[in-house]
Phi, psi and omega in degrees: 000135192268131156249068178051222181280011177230113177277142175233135175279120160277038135272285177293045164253020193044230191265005173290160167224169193289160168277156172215150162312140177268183127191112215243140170247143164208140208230132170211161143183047112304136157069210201257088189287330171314277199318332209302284213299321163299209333261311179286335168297327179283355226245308220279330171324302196272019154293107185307143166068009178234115195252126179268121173264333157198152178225127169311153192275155187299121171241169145283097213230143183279168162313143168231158184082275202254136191225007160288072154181195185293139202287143185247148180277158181196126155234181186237123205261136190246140170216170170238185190177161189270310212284138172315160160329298175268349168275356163275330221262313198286314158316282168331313190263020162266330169284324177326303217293324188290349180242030174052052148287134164230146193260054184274302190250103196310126173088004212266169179292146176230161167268309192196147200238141162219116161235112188331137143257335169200135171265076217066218187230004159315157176263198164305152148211174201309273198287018178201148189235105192253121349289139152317126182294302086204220194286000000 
């Protein structure tokens, strides 16, 4: 594996891990989405080993997919982490879960959506799809 102008074997870092880019899109419009989205930004802060380096100012996006439904406030959070993919991923749908997300209808209205868009230069694994496919 290439690290830019330095090759490093991460098998031999012992218990270091490489730091890696973060990048989380997070979108609700359900319930009160200003709060939402500040609340999950303060949620995604106190998450050990994931240091939030900037968040985008609040936008405004039409629905995709099911389009009968409220327009979503949505930002974008760059971080950096330690963390594996899926212990990002696992994080994400725990704050998802803590504003009563539910996955019944796809493309369907949310209190809130957080979705991984890249971890590092990871690929894929078996439960997550690196980079987010988007719609």
């Amino acid at each position: 594996m290439s690290n830019g102008p330095f090759d490093i074997d991460v098998d031999t870092l012992g218990n270091l891990r490489p730091i890696s880019k973060v990048v989380l899109s997070l979108g609700s419009n359900m319930g009160d989405s200003v709060s939402i989205l500040q609340e999950a930004v303060d949620f995604l802060a106190e998450t050990p080993d994931l240091i939030l380096v900037e968040v985008s100012p609040v936008y405004q996006t039409r629905p995709v997919g099911v389009v009968e439904q409220a327009d979503f406030l949505n930002l974008i959070v760059v971080a950096e982490s330690t963390l594996e993919p899926l212990t990002i991923l696992d994080r994400a749908q725990a704050i998802e879960d803590n504003f009563g997300r539910t996955r019944e209808v796809r493309f369907g209205p949310r209190t809130l959506d957080i979705d991984v868009i890249m971890v590092g230069k990871r690929i894929s694994e078996e439960s997550i799809e690196l980079p987010h496919p988007g719609p």
